[in-house]
DSSP file (Angstrom, degrees, kcal/mol; ACC not computed):
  #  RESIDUE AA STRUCTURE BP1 BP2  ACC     N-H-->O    O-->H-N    N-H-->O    O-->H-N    TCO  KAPPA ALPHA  PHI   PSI    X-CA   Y-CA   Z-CA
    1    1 A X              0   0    0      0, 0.0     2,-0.2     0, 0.0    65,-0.0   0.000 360.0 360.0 360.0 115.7  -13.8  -10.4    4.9
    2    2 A X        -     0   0    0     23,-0.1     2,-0.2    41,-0.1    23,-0.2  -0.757 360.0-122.2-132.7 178.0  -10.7   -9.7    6.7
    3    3 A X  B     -A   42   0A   0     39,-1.9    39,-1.5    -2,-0.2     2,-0.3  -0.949  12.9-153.6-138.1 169.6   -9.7   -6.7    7.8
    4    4 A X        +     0   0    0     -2,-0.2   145,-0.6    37,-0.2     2,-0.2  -0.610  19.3 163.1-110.6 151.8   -6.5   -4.0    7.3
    5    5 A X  E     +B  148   0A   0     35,-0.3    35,-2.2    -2,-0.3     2,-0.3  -0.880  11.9 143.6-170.6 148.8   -5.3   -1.4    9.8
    6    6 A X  E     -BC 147  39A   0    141,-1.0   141,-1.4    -2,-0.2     2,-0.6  -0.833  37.2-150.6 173.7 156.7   -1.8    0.5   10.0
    7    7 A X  E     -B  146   0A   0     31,-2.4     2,-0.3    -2,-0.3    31,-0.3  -0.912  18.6-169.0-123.7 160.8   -0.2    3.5   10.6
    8    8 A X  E     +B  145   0A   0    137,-2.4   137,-1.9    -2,-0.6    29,-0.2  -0.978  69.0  24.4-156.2 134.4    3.3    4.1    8.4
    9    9 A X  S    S+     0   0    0     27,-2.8     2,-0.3    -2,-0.3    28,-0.1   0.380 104.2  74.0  79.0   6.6    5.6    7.2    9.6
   10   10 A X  S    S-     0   0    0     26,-0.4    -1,-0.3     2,-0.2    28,-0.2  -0.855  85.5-111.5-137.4 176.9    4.9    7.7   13.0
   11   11 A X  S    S+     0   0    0     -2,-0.3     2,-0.3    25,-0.1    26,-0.0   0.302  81.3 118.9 -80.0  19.8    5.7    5.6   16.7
   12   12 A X        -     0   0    0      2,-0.1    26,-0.4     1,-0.0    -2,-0.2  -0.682  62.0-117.7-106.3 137.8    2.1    4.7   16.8
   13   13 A X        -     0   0    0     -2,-0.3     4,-0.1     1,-0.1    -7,-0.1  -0.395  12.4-157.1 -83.2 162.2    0.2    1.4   16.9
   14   14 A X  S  > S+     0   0    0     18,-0.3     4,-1.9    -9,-0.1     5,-0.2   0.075  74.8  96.2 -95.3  17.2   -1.9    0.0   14.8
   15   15 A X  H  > S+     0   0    0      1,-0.2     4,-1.4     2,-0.2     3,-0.3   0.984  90.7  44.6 -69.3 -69.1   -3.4   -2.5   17.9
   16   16 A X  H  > S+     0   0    0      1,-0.3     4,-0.6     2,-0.2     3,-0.3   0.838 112.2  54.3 -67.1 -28.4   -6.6    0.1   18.8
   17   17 A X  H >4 S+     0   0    0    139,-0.2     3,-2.0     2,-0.2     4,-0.3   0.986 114.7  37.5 -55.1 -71.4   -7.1    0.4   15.0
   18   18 A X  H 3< S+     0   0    0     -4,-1.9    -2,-0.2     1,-0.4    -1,-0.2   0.508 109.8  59.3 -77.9  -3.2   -7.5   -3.8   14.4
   19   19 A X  H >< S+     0   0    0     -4,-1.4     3,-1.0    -3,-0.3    -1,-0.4   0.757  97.2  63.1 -94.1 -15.3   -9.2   -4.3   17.5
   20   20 A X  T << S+     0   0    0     -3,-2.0     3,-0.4    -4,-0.6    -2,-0.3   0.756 114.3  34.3  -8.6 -58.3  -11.7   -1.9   15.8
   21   21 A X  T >  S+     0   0    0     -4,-0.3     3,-1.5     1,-0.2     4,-0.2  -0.043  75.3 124.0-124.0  41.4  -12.0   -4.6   13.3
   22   22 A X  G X  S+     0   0    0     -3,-1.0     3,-1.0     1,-0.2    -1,-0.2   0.749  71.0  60.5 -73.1  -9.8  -11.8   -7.5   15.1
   23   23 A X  G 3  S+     0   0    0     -3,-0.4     3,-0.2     1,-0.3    -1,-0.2   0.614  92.1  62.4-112.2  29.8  -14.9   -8.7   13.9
   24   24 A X  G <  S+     0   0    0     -3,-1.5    -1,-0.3     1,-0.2    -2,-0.2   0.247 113.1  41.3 -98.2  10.4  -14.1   -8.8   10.1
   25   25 A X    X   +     0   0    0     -3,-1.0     3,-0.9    -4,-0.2    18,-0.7  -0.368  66.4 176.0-148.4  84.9  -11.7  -11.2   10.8
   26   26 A X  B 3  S+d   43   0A   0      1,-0.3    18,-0.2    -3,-0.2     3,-0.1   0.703  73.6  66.4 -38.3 -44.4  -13.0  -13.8   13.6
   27   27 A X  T 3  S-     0   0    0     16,-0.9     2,-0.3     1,-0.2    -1,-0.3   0.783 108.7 -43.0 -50.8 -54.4   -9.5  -15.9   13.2
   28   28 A X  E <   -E   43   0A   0     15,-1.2    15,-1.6    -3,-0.9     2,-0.3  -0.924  38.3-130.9 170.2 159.1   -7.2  -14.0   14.3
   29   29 A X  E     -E   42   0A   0     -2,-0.3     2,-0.3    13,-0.2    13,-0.2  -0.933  21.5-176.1-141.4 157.0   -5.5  -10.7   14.7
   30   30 A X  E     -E   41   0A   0     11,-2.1    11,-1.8    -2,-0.3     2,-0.6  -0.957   6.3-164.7-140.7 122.6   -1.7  -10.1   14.2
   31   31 A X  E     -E   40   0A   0     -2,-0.3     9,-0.3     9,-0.2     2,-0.2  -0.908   2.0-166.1-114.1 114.1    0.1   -6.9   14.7
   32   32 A X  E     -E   39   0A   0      7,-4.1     7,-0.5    -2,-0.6     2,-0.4  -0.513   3.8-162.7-111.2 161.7    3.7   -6.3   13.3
   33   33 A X        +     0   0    0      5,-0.2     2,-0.3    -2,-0.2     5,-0.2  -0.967  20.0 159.7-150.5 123.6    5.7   -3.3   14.7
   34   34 A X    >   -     0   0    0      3,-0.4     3,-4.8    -2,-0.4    -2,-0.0  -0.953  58.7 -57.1-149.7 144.6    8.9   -2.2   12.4
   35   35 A X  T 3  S-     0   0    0     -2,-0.3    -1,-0.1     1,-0.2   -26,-0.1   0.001 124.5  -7.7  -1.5 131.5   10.9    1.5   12.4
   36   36 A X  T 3  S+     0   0    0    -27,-0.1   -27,-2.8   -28,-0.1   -26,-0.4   0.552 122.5  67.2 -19.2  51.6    8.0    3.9   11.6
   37   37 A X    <   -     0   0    0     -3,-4.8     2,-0.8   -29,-0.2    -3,-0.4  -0.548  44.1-171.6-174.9 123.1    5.0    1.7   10.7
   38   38 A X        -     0   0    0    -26,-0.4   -31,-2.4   -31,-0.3     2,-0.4  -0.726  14.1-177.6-116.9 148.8    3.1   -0.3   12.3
   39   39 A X  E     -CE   6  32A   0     -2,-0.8    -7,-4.1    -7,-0.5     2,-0.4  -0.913   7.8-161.1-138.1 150.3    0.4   -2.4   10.1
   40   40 A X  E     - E   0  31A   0    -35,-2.2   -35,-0.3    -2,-0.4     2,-0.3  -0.992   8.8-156.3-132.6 117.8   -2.5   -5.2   11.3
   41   41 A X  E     - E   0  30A   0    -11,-1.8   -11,-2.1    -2,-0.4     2,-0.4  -0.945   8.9-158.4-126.6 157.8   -4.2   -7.5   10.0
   42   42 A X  E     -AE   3  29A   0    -39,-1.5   -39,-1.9    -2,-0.3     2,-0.4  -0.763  38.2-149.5-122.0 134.0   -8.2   -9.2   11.3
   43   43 A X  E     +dE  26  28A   0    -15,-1.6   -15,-1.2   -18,-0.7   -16,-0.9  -0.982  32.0 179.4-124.4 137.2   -8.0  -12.9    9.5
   44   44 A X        -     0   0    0     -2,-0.4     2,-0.3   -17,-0.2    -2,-0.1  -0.958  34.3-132.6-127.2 122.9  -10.7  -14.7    8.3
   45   45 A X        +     0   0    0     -2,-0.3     3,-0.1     1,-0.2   -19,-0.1  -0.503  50.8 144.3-104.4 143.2   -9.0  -17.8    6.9
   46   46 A X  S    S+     0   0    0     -2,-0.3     2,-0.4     1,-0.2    -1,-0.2   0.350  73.3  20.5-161.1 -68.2  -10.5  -18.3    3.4
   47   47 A X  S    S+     0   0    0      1,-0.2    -1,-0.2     5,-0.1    43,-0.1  -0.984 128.8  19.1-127.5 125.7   -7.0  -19.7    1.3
   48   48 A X     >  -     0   0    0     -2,-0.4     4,-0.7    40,-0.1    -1,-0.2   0.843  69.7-168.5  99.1  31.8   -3.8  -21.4    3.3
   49   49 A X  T  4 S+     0   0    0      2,-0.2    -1,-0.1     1,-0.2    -4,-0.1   0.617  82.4  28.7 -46.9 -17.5   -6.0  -21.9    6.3
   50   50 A X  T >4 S+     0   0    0      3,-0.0     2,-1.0    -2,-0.0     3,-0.5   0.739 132.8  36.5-104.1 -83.4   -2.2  -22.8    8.8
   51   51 A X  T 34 S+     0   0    0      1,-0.3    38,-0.4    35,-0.1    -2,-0.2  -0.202  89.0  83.3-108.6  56.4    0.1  -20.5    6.6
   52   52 A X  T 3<  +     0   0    0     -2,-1.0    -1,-0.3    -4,-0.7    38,-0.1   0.320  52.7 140.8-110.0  16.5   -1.5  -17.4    5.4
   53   53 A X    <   -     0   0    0     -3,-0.5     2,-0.2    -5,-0.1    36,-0.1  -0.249  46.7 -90.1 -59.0 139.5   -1.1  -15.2    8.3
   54   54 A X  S    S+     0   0    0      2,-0.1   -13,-0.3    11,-0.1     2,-0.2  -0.779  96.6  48.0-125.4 155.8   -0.2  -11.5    7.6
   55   55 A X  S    S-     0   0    0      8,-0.3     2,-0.2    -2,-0.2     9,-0.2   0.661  79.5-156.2 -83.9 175.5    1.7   -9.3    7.1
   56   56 A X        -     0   0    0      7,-0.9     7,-0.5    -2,-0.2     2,-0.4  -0.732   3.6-149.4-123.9 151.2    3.1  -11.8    4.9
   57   57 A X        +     0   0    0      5,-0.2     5,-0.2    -2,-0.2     2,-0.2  -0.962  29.6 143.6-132.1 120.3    7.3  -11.3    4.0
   58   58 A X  B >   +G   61   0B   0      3,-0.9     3,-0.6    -2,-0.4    -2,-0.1  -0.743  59.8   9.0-123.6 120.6    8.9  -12.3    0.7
   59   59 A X  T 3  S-     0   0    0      1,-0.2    61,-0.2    -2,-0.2     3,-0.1   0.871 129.3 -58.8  53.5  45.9   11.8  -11.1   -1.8
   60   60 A X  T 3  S+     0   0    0      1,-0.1    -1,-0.2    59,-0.1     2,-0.2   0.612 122.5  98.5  81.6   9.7   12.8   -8.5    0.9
   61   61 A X  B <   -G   58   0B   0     -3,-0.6    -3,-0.9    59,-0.1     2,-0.3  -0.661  57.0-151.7-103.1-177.0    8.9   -6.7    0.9
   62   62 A X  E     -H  118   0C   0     56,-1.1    56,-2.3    -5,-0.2     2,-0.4  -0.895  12.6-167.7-147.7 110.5    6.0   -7.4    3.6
   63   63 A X  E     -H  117   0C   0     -7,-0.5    -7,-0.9    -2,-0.3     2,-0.4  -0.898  11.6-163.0 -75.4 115.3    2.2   -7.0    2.4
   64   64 A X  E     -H  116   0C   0     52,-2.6    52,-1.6    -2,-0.4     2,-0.3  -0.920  30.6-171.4 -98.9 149.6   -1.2   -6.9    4.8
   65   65 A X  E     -H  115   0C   0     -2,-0.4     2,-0.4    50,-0.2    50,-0.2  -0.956  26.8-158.6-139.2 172.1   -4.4   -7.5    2.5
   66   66 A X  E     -H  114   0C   0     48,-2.5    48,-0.5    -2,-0.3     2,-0.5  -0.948  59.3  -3.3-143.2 109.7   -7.7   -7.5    2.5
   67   67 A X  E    S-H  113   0C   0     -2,-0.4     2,-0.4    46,-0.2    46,-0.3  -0.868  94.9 -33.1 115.2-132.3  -10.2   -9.4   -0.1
   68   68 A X        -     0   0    0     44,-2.2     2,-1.1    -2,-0.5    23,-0.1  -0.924  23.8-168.2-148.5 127.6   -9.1  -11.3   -3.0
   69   69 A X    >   +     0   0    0     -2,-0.4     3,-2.7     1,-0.3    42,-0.2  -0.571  26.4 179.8-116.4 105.6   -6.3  -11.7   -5.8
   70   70 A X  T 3  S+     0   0    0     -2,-1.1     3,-0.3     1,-0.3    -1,-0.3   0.847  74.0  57.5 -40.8 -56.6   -7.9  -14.4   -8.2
   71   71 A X  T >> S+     0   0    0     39,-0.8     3,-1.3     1,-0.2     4,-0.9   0.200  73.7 113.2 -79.0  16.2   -5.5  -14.7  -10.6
   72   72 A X  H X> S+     0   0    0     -3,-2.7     4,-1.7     1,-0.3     3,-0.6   0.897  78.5  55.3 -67.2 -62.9   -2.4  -15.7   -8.0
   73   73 A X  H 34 S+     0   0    0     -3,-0.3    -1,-0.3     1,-0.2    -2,-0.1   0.475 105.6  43.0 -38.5 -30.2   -2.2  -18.8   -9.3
   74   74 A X  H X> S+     0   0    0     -3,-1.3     4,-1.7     2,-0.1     3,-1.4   0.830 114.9  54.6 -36.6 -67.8   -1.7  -18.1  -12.8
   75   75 A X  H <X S+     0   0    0     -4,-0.9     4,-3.0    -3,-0.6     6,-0.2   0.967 108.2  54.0 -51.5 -55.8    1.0  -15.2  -11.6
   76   76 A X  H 3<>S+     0   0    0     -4,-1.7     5,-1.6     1,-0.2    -1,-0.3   0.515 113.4  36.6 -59.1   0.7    2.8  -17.9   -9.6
   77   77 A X  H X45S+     0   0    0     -3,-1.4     3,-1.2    -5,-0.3    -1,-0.2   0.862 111.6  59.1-114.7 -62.6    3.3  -20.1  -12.2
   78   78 A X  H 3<5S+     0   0    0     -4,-1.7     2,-0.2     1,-0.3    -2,-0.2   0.840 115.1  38.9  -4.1 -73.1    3.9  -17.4  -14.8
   79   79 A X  T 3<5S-     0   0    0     -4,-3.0    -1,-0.3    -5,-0.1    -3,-0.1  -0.035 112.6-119.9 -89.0  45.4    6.9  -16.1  -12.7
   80   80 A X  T < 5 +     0   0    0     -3,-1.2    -3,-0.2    -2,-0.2    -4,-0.1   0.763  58.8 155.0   8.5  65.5    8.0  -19.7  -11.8
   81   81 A X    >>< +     0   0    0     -5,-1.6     4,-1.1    -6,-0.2     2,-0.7   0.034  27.4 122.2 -97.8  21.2    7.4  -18.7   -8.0
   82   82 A X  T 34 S+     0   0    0      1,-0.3    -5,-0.0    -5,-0.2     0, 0.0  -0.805  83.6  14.7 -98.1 142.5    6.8  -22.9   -7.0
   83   83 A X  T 34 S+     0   0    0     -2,-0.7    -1,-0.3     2,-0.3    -2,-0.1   0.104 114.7  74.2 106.9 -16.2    9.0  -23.6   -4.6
   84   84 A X  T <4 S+     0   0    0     -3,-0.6     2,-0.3     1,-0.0    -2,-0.1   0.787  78.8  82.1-106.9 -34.2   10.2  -20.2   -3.6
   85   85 A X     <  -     0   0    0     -4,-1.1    -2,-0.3     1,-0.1   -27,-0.1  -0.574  63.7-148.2 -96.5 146.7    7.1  -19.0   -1.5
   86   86 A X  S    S+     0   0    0     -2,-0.3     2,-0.3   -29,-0.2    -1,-0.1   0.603  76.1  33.2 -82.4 -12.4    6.5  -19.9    2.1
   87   87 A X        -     0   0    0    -35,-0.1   -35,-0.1     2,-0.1   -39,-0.1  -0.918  68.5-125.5-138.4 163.7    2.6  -20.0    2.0
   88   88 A X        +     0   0    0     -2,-0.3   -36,-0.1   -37,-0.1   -40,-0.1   0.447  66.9 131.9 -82.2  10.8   -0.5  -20.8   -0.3
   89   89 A X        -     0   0    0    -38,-0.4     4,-0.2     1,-0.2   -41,-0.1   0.142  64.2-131.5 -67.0 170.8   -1.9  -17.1    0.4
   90   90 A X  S    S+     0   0    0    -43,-0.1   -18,-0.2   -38,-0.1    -1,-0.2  -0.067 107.2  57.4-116.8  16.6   -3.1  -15.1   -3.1
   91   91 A X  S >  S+     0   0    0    -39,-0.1     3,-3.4   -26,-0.1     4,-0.4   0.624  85.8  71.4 -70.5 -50.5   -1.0  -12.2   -1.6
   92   92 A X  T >> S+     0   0    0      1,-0.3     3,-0.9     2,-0.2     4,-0.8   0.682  92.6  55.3 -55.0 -28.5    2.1  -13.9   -1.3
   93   93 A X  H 3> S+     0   0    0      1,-0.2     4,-1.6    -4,-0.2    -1,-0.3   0.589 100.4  62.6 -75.2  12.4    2.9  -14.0   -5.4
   94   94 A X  H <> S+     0   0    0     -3,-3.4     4,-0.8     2,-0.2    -1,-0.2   0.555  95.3  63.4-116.5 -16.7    2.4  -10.1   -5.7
   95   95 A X  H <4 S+     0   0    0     -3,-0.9    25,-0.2    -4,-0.4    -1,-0.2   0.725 106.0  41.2 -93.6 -28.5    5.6   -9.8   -3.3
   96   96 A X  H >X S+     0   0    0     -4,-0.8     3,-2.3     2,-0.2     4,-1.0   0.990 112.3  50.8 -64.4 -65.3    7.9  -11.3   -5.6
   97   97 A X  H 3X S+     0   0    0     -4,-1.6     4,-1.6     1,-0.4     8,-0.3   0.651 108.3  52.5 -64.9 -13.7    6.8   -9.8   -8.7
   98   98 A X  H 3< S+     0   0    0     -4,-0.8     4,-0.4     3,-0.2    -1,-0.4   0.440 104.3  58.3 -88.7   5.0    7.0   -6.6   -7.3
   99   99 A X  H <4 S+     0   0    0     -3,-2.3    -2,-0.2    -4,-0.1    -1,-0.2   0.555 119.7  30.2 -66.6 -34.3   10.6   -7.4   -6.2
  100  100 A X  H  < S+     0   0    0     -4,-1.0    -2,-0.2     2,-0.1    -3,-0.1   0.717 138.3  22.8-105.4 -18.7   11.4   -8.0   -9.9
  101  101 A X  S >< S-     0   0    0     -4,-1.6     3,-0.7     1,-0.2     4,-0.2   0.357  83.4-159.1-125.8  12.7    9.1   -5.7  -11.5
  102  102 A X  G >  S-     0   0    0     -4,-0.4     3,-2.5     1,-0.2    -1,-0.2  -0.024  72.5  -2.5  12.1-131.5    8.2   -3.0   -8.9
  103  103 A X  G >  S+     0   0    0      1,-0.3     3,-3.6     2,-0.2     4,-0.4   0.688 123.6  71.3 -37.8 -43.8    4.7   -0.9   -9.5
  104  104 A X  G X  S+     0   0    0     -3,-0.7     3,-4.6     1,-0.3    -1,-0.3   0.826  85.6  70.5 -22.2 -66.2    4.1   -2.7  -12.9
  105  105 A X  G X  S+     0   0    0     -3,-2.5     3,-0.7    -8,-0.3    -1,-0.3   0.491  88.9  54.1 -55.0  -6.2    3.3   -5.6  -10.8
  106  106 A X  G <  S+     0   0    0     -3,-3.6     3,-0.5     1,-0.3    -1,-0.3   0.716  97.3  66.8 -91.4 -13.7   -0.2   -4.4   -9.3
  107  107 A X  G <  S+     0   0    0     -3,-4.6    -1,-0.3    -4,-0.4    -2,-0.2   0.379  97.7  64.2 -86.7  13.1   -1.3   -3.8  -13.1
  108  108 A X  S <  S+     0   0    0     -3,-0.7    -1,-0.2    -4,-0.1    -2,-0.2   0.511  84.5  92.0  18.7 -58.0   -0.9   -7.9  -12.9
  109  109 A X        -     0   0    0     -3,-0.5     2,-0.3    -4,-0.3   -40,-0.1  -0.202  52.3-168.2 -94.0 174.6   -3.6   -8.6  -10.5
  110  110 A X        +     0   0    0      2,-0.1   -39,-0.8    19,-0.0     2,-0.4  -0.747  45.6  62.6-163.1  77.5   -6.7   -9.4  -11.1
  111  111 A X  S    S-     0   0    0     -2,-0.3     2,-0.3   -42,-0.2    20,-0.1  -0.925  82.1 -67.3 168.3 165.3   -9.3   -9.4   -8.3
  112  112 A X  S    S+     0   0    0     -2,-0.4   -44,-2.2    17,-0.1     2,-0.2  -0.860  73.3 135.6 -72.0 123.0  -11.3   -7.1   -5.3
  113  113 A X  E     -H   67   0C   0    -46,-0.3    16,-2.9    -2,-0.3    21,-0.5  -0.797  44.9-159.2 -65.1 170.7   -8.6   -6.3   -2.9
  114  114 A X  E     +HI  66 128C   0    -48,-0.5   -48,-2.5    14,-0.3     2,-0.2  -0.940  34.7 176.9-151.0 133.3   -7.3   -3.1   -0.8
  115  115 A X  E     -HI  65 127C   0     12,-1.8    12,-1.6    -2,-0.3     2,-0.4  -0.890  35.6-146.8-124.7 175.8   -3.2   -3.4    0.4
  116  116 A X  E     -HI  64 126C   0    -52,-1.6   -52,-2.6    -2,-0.2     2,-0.5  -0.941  26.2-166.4 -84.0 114.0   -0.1   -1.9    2.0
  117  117 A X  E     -HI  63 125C   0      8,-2.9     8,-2.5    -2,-0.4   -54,-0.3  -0.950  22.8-155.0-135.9 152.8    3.0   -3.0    0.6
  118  118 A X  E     -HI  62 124C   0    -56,-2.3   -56,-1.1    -2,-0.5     6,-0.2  -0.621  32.3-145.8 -86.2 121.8    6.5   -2.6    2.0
  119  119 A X        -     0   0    0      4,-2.7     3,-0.2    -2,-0.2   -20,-0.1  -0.587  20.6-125.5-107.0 156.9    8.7   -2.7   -1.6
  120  120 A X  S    S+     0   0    0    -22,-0.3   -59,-0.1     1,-0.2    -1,-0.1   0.176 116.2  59.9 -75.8   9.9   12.2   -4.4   -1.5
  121  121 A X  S    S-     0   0    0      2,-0.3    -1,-0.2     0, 0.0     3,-0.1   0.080 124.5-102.2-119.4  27.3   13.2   -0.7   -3.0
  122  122 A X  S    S+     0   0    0     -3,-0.2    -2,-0.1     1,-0.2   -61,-0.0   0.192  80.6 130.8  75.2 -23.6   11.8    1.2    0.3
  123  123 A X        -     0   0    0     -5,-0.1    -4,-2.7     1,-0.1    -2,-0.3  -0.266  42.7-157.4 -73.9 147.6    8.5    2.5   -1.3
  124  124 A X  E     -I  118   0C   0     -6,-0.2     2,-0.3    -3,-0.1    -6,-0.2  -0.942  13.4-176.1-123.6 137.6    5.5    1.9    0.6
  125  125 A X  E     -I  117   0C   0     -8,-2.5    -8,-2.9    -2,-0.3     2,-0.2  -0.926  25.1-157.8-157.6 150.6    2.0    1.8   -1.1
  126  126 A X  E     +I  116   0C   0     -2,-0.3     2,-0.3   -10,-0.3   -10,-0.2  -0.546  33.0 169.7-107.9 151.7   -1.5    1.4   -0.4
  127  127 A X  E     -I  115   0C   0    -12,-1.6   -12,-1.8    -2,-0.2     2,-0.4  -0.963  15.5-169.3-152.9 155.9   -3.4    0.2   -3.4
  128  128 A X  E     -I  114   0C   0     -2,-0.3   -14,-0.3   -14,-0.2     4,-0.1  -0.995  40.4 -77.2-156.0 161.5   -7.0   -1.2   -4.5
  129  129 A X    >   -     0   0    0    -16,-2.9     3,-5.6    -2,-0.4     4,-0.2  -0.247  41.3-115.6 -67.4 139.4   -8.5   -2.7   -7.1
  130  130 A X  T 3  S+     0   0    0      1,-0.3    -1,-0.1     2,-0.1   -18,-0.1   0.772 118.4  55.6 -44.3 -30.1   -9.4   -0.6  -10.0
  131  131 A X  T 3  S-     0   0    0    -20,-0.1    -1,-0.3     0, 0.0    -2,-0.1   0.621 102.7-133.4 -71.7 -23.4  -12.9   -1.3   -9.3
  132  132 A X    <   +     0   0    0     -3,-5.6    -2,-0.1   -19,-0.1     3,-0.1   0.977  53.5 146.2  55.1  51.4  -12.8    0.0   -5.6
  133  133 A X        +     0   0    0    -20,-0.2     2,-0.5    -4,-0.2   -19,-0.1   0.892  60.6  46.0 -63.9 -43.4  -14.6   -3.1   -4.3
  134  134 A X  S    S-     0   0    0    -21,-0.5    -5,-0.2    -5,-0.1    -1,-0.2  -0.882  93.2-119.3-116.6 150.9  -12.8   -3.3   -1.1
  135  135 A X        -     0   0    0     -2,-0.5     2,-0.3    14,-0.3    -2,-0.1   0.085  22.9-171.8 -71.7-178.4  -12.4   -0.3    0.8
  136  136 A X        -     0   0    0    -22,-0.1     2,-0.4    -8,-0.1    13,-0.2  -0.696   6.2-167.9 158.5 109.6   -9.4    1.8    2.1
  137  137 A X  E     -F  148   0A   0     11,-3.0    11,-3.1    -2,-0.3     2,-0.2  -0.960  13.4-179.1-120.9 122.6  -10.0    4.6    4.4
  138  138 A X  E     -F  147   0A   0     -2,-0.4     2,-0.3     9,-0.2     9,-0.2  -0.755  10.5-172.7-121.7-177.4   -6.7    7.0    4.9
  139  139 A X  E     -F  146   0A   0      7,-1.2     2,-0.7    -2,-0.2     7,-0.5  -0.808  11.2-152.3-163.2 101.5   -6.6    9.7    7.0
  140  140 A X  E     +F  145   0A   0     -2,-0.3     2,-0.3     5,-0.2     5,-0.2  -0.802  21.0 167.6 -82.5 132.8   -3.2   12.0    6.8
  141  141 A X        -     0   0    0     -2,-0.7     3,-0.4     3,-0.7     4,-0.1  -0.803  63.2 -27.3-153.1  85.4   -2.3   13.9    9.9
  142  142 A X  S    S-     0   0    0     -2,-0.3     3,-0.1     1,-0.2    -2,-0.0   0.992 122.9 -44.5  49.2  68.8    1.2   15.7   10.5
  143  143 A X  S    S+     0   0    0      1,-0.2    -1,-0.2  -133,-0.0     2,-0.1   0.299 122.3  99.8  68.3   3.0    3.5   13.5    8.3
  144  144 A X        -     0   0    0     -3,-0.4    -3,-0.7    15,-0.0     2,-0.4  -0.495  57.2-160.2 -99.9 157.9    1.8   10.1    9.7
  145  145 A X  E     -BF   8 140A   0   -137,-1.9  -137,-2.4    -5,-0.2     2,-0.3  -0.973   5.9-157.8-139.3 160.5   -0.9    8.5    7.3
  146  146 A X  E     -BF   7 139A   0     -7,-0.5    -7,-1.2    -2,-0.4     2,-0.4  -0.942  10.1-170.6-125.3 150.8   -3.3    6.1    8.9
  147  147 A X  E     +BF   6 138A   0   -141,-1.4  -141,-1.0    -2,-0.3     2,-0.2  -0.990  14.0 141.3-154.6 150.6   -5.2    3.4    7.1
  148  148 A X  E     -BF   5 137A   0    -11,-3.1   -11,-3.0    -2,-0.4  -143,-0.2  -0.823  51.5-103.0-153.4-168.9   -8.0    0.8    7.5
  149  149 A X  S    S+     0   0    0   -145,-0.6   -14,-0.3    -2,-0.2     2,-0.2   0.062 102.9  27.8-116.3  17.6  -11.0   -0.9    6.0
  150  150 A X  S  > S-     0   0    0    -13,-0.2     4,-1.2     1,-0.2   -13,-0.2  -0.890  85.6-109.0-159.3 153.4  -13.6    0.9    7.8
  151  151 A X  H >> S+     0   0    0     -2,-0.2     3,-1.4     2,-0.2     4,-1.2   0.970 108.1  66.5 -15.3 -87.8  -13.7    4.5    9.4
  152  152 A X  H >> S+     0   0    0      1,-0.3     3,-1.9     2,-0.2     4,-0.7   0.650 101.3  47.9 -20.1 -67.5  -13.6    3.1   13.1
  153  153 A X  H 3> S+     0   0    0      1,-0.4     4,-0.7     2,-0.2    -1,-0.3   0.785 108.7  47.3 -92.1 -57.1  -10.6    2.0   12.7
  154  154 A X  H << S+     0   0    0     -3,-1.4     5,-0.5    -4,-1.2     4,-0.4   0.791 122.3  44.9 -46.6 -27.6   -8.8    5.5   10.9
  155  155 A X  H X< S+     0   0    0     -3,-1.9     2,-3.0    -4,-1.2     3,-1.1   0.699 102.7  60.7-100.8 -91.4  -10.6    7.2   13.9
  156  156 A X  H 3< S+     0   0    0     -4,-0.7    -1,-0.3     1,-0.3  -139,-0.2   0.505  88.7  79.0  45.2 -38.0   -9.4    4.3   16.7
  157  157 A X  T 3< S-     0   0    0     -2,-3.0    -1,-0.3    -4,-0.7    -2,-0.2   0.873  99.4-133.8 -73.0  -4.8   -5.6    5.6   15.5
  158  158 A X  S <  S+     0   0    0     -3,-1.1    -1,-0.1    -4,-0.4    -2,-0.1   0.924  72.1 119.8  64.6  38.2   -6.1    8.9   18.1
  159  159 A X              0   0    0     -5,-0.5    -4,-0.1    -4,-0.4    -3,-0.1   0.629 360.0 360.0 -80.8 -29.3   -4.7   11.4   15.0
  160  160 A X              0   0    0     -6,-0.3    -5,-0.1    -5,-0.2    -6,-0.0   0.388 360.0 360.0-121.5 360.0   -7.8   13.2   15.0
């Protein structure tokens, strides 16, 4: 159970959002800060226990996630991605193939997750599993959008 937090178009951090959810991810917290977005992730170290820390950067995009993409092994092998990726994470094949295939690639995955990812073509998207197992709470406010994996956390960004 990890947890997600981020704010994308505005100067604002996402640190009081993920300290919000520090206690879906016991491991760790990491907070990245780029040109209008800043995105957090709460780790609870599950697969890659050293090198899954998010966000995660490959083929020129950046992903935070939350939950689980079963089938990554299958995808990495499929798109002969051994050797080329820097960690064992089950995010980390979804940043390539959406480098080579853009949106297509989320119709790929196969598991309970909620994401942000940064595309090597500029597009940003927040995404979940068809099922909505794991949550994504956004909350738009004067061109900014904010996002988490709980409430607290949307309310924690001080838009509202």
């Amino acid at each position: 159970m990890c947890g997600i937090a981020g704010i994308l178009g505005a100067n604002g951090s996402a640190r009081p959002m993920i300290e919000a959810l520090t206690h879906r991810g016991p491991d760790g917290v990491f907070v990245e800060e780029a040109d209008g977005r800043s995105l957090a992730h709460a780790r609870l170290s599950i697969i890659d226990l050293e090198g899954g820390w998010q966000p995660l950067h490959g083929a020129g995009c950046t992903v935070i996630g939350n939950g689980e993409i079963y089938n990554y092994v299958e995808l990495a092998q499929e798109f002969g991605l051994e050797g080329r990726m820097g960690t064992g994470s089950d995010f980390e094949p979804l940043l390539h193939i959406y480098a080579q295939e853009g949106p297509a690639a989320f119709h790929r995955l196969r598991g309970m997750y909620a994401f942000c990812l940064v595309g090597n073509d500029g597009r940003t998207w927040l995404a979940r599993d068809p099922f909505g197992i794991k949550p994504l709470y956004l909350l738009e406010h004067e061109g900014s959008v904010a996002f988490a994996s709980e409430p607290r956390a949307v309310l924690a960004a001080g838009m509202i």
